[in-house]
N, C-alpha and C positions, 0 to 999 in steps of 0.2 A: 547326543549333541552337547556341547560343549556349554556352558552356559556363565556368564558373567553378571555380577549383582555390580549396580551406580549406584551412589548417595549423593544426593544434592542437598549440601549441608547449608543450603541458603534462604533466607527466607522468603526469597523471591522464587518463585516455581519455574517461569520461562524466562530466568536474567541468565545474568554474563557464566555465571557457573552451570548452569543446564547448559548453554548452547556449547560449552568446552568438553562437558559430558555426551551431547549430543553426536559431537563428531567422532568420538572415539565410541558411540556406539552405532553409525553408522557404518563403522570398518569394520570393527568386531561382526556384525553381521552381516556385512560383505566376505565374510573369511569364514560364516555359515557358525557362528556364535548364537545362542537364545542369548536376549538382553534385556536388563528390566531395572527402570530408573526408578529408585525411590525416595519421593519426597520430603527430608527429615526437618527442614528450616524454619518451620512456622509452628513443628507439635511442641506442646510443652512438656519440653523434658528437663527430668529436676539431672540431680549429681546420683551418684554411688552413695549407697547408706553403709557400705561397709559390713551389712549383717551378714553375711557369711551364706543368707540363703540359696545361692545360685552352686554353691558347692555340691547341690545337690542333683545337679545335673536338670533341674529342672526348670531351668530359663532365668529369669528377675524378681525377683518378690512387688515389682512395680508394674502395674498392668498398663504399657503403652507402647511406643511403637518400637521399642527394644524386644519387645518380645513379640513382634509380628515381623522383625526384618530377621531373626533368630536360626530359623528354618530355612529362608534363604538364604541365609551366611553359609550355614550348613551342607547345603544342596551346591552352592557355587564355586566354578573353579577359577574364580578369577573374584577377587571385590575394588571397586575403583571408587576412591572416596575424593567428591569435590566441595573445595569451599572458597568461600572469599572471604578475604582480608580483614580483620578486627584491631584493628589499634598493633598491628606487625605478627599476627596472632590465625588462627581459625576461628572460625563463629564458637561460642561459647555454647550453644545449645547441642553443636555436633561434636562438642567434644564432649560433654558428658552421656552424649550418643553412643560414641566410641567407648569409652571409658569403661560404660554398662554393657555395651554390647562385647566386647574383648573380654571383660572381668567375667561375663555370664558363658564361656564358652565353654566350659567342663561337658564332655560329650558329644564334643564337636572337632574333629580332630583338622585342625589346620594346617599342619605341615602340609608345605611343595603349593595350597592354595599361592596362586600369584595377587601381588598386593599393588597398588600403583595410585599416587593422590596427587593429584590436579588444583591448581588454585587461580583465584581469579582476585586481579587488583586495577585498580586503577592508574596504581603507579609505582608502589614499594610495598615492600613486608610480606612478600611473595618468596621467597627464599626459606626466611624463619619459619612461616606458615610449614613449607612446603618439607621442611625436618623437622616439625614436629607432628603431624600428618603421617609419616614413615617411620614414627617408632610404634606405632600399634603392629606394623610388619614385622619387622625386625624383631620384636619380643614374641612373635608367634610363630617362626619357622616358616612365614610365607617369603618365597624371594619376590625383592621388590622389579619390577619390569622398567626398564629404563631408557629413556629416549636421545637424542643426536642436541637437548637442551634441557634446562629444567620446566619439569611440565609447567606453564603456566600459563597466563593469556592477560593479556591489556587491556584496558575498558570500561568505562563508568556504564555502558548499556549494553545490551547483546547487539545492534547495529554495531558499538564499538568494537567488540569482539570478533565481528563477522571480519570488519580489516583489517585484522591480527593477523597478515598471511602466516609470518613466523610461527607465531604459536600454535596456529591451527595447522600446521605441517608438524609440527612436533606432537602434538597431541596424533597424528595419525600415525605418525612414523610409532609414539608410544603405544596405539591398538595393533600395530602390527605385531610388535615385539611379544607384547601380551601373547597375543592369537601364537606366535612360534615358542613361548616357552612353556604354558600350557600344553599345547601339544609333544614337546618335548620331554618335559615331564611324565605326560599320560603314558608314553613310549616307555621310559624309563622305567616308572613303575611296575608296567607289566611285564618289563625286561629283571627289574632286580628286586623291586617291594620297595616299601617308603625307608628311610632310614633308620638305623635302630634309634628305639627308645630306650634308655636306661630305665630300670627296675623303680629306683631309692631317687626322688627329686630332690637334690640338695638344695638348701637354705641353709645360709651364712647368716650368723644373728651374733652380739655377742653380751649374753645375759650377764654373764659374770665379771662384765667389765675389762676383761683381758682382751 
């Protein structure tokens, strides 16, 4: 079975970002998806220390919920990250969520994983949110899943949310897409294998000043 990890990067557990997560995991498992919402909004998570320790393939040198979402990330063919609105921003706590959980992946091979991020405002900075959210994809070989608008939803409360018809069609239309291109994928893979990896990972640096 197919199985999709949520982040609900907000520090409200049953607010406007859960219930835009909710519905895209009620299709996801209408289309016979496992799904599993994880609550990241309220733990305290610091930043990246930069020590190099996760090179080691062995998760965070920080013991918290970075290294208990790790093995789900791992496990999941789908991860759907949602957040609301900070000053035109994501929550600051989910992004150094991502940050560590993206920088801690050595041994976790992401390509073709499908990627898709959701935000939730009450009125603007749902756009910015919603491209900076999509570059933890894009820099990991996951293709991102894309919907009929930009994923997001309206709303100071999840009542508000609930009369988002727009959004919450877009959010469904975006679990569907998910649910076809994970499957698409899966087919592919065992039709051709994952893409080649290059041997030698280049890095562009220029020490000498040239």
């Amino acid at each position: 079975m197919a199985k999709a990890l949520l982040i609900n990067g907000s520090p409200n557990a049953k607010g406007c970002t859960f219930t835009a997560l909710r519905e895209i995991a009620d299709v996801l498992e209408q289309e016979g998806f496992e799904t599993e919402i994880v609550h990241v909004g309220v733990e305290p998570i610091r930043g990246c220390l930069s020590c190099g320790y996760c090179e080691q393939g062995d998760g965070c040198v920080i013991e918290d919920k970075v290294n208990e979402v790790r093995p789900k990330f791992a496990e999941a063919d789908a991860l759907i990250v949602g957040s609301p609105v900070y000053y035109g921003s994501p929550n600051g706590n989910l992004i150094s969520f991502l940050d560590r959980l993206f920088y801690s992946k050595a041994g976790i091979d992401t390509r073709m994983k499908v990627g898709a991020s959701v935000v939730s405002c009450r009125r603007a900075g749902n756009t910015a949110s919603f491209d900076v959210l999509n570059k933890y994809f894009t820099i990991s070989q996951m293709p991102v899943a894309s919907s009929n608008y930009w994923n997001n939803v309206h709303g100071f409360t999840a009542e508000d949310v609930l009369k988002d018809k727009e959004g919450l069609q877009t959010l469904r239309t975006l679990a569907r897409n998910i649910a076809f291109l994970v499957r698409a994928i899966a087919d592919a893979k065992e039709k051709y294998g994952l893409p080649e990896r290059e041997a030698v990972r280049e890095f562009t640096s220029f020490p000498d000043g040239k």
